[in-house]
Structures are given as C-alpha cells and as structure tokens.
C-alpha positions in Angstrom: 64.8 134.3 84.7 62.3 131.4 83.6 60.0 131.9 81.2 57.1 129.4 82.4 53.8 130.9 83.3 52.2 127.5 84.1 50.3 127.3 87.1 51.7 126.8 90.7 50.5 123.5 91.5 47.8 123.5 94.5 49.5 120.6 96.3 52.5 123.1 96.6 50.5 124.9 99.8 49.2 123.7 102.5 45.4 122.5 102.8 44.7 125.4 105.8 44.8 123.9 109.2 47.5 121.7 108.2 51.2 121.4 108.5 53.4 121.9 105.2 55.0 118.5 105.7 53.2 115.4 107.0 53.7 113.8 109.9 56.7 111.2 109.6 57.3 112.6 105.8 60.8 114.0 105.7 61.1 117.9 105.4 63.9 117.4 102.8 65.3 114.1 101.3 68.2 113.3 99.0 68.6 110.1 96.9 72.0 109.2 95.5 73.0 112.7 95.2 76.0 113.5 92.9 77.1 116.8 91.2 79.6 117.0 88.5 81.0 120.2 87.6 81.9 120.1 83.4 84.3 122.3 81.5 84.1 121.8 78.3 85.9 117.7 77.9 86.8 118.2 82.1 84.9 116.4 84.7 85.4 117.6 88.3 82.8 115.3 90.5 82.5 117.5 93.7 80.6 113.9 95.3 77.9 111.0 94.3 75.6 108.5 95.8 74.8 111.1 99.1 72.1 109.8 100.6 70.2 112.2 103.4 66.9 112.9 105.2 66.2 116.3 107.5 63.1 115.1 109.4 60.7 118.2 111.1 62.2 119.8 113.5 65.5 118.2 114.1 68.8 120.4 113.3 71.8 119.3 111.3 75.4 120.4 111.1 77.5 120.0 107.5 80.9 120.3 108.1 83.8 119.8 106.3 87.1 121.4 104.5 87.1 123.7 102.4 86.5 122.7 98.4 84.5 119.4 100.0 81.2 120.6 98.8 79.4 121.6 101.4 77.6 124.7 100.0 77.1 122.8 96.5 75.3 120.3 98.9 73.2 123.0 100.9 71.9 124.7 97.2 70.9 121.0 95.6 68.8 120.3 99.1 67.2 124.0 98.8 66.8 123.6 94.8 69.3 126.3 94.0 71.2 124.2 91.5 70.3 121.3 90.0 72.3 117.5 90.7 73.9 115.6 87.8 72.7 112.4 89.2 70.0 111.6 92.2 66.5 113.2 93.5 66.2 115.9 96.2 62.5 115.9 97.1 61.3 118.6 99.6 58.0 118.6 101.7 57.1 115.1 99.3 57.6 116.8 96.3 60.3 115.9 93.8 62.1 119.2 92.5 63.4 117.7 88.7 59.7 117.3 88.3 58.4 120.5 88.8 58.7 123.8 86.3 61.3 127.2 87.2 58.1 128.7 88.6 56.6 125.9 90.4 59.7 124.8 91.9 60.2 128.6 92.9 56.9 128.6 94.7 57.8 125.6 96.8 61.2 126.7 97.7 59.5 130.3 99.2 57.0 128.5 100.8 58.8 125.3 102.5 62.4 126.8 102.9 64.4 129.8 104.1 67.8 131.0 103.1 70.1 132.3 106.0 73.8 132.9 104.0 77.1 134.2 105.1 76.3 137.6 103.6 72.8 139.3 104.9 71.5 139.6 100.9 69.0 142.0 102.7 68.1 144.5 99.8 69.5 148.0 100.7 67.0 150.4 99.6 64.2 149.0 101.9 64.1 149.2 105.3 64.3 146.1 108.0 60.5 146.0 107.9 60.2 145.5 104.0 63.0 143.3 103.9 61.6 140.8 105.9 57.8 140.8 104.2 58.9 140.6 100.8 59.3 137.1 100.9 55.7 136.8 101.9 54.5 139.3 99.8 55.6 137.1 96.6 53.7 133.9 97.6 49.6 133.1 97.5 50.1 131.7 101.1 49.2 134.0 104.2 51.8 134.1 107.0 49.1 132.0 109.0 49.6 129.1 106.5 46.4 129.8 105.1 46.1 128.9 101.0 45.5 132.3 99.1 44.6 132.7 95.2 46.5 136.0 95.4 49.8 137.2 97.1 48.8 138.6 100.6 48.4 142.3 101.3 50.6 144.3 103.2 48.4 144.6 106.0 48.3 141.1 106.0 52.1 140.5 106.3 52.9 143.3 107.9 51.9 142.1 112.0 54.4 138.7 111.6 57.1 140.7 109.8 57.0 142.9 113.1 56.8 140.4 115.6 59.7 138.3 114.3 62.2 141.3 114.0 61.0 142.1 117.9 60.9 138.3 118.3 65.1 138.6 117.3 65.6 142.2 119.3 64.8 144.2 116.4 61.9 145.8 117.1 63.5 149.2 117.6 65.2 149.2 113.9 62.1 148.7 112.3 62.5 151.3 110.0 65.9 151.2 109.6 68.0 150.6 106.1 70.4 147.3 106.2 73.2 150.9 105.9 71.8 151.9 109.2 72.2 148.1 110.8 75.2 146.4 112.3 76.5 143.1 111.2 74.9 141.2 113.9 71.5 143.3 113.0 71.7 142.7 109.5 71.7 139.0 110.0 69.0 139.0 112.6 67.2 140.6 109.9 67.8 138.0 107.8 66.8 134.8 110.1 63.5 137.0 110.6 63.1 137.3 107.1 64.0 133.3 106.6 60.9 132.9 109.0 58.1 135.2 107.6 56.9 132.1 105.7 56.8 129.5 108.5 59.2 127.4 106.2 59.3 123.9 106.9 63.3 124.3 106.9 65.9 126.9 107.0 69.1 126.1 105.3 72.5 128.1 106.5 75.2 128.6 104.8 77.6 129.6 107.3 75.2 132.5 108.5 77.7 133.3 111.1 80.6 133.0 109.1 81.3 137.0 108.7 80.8 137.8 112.6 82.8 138.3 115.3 82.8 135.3 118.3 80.1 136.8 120.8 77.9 138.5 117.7 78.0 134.6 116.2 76.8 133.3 119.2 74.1 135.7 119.6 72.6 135.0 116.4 73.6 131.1 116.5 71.6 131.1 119.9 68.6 133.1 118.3 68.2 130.3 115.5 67.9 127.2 117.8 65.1 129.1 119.8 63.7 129.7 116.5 63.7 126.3 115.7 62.4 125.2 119.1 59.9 128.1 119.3 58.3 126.9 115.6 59.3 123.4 114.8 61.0 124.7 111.6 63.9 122.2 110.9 67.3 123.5 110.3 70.4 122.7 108.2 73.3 124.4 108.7 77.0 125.1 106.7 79.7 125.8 109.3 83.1 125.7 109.7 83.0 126.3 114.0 82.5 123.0 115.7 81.8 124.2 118.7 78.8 125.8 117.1 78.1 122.0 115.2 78.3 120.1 117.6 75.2 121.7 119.8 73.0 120.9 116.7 70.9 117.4 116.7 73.2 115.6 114.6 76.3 116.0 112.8 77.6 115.2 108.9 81.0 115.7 107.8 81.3 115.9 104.2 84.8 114.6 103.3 86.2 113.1 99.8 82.7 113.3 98.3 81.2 110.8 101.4 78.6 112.0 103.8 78.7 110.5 107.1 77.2 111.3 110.5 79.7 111.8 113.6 78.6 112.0 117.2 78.5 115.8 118.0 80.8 115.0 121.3 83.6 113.7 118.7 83.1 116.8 116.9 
C-alpha cells in the first residue's frame, strides 16, 4: 500500500453541477501503449504502440485469444498496472503524473471495476458492499465536491436504488454467501455505479455464468449505460455478446484494431 499522504488534487472532482469529463474530451485515452513483462535478462512484450480513445457514453468490446493481452490492456486503461512505454490519461488527467493516492482517488471517482469474479467482500451484506466505494471518496453520490468522505446517510438512498435499479432490492441485506452467481454480479455492476463513474471497465464480468444468467446481467449493463451515460469497456470472449456493443477491437499479435461488430 502507498505511502503518499499528499493531497488529492481538487481538479480530480468535479466542479458541482458539472460532468466529470468535458464535453468532446475522451473518458479514457491511450497513447502508444506497450507493456513489457521482464524476468530477470527475459523480455516478453505482451504489445506496443496501442493507440485508443473510449469517448462518453459509447461501449466497446476487446476481444481476442487467450494470452493476447486483453486484461493487461483493460488494468493499464483503469490504472491498475502501470505501461512500459506510452500515456493512459483518464477524464484529461495523465495517470504517470499523479501520486498512488491521487491516482487512487481518480480511479474511484471516474471508473468502475466489473471482473469475472464478484470481489464483493463476504462479511458485509449487498447493501454495504455497494456504498463502500462511495464511502472512501470526498465526492457525494450526487457528484457534488466534499472535503470529507460522505456519510452513510448520505450514500445509503443511491446504494439502494441501484441494487432495486438491478432487481436486488429484496436482498438488501443479504451476505454475497446468501447470493446467487447472477446476484452476486448484479451486486457488483451496482456497486461499479455508486460513484456515477465516467466508465466501467469489464473484465469478462460474465465470464463465470451460465448462458441466460450472462445475458441477464449483459442486458442490465447496456441499460445502465444508456440510463447514465457512463461509458463502458468490456473483456469478453462471447461475440455474440461483443458484437451488440458500439464498436469492436480485437487484440491480436500485440495490434489493436477495430472490426465491424456484424463481422464479429
């Protein structure tokens, strides 16, 4: 865990009243991306030069074989690792610049995190679960800039209406033990939301459900996205669920280029 207790830059919230990201500004951009994995005197380069803008709103598919690099792509763009050559700048803001903390502070305000596994923490119920990323930051669920981490009183009508907003309202109180697959990972796109992120980036968030319980919560992001204009990029390895997104990239011997979504 970083050390830094430097100050979260102001610029890093929203002025209230006001979107996160600007009109026309990309929500996420990548410049001559590359990642290198070293091993002591080995150099595996997993792919270089990537070039990529998510603009507000729109949704994106990655697809790609396995090994190509499509998750090591998806945690450079939501500043979960960091590149070995290129920029990834979220919401304007370019993420080598910024300290641990700061660049923490952007990533829970701008972005949400939908993975393959729920990562929903066990000993707190479906409620809790999805506050706490709200309850970490100094921005109200309303957008509204905060000098201090919201209450729970505060968090506590969004956090509700999202789980009812994704059937949940009945399991409010529940324990991911007490949840279903499907539930647990409603509970999680709900919790990817509590922020009003300007993106969510998936990593195969379907990947561990059965066909009808993956469409059900496939279906239930894209009205998320339509409902709040929160862009969305997503890891997947079912085309038939890629190519109903906005646009397509296939990641393939360390290249990234667009395909039609019909030729997917």
């Amino acid at each position: 865990m970083s050390e830094h207790h430097d100050p979260v830059p102001t610029t890093l919230l929203p002025r209230e009243g006001q979107p996160a990201t600007a009109p026309g500004m990309p929500v996420i951009r990548a410049e001559a991306l590359g990642k290198t994995y070293r091993e002591g005197k080995l150099n595996t380069p997993v792919f270089d030069g990537l070039d990529l803008d998510v603009h507000p709103g729109e949704t994106v598919a990655i697809i790609g074989a396995s090994g190509a690099g499509k998750s090591t792509l998806l945690h450079l763009l939501g500043g979960l690792d960091v590149p070995t050559a290129g920029e990834v700048y979220v919401d304007g803001h370019r993420m080598s610049a910024l300290s641990d903390r700061a660049r923490g502070a952007l990533r829970n305000r701008a972005l949400g995190f939908v993975y393959q596994f729920h990562h929903l923490l066990p000993e707190f119920t479906a409620l809790e679960n999805v506050m706490l990323p709200a309850l970490l930051t100094g921005q109200a669920v309303d957008g509204e800039k905060r000098g201090r981490p919201p209450a729970i009183a505060e968090v506590e009508p969004k956090a509700r209406e999202l789980l009812e907003s994704v059937g949940l309202g009945h399991r409010l109180q529940h324990k991911p033990g007490e949840l279903s697959g499907g539930e647990r990972q409603r509970a999680a796109v709900a919790r990817a939301l509590v922020n009003r992120p300007a993106c969510v980036l998936g990593d195969e968030p379907t990947g561990n459900l059965d066909d009808r319980t993956a469409g059900t919560v496939f279906d239930l992001m894209l009205d998320l996205n339509r409902a709040q204009r929160t862009s969305l990029v997503l890891v997947t390895h079912d085309r038939s669920l890629a190519r109903r997104l906005d646009r397509v990239l296939e990641l393939h011997e360390g290249k990234l280029r667009e395909v039609a979504p019909s030729a997917v």
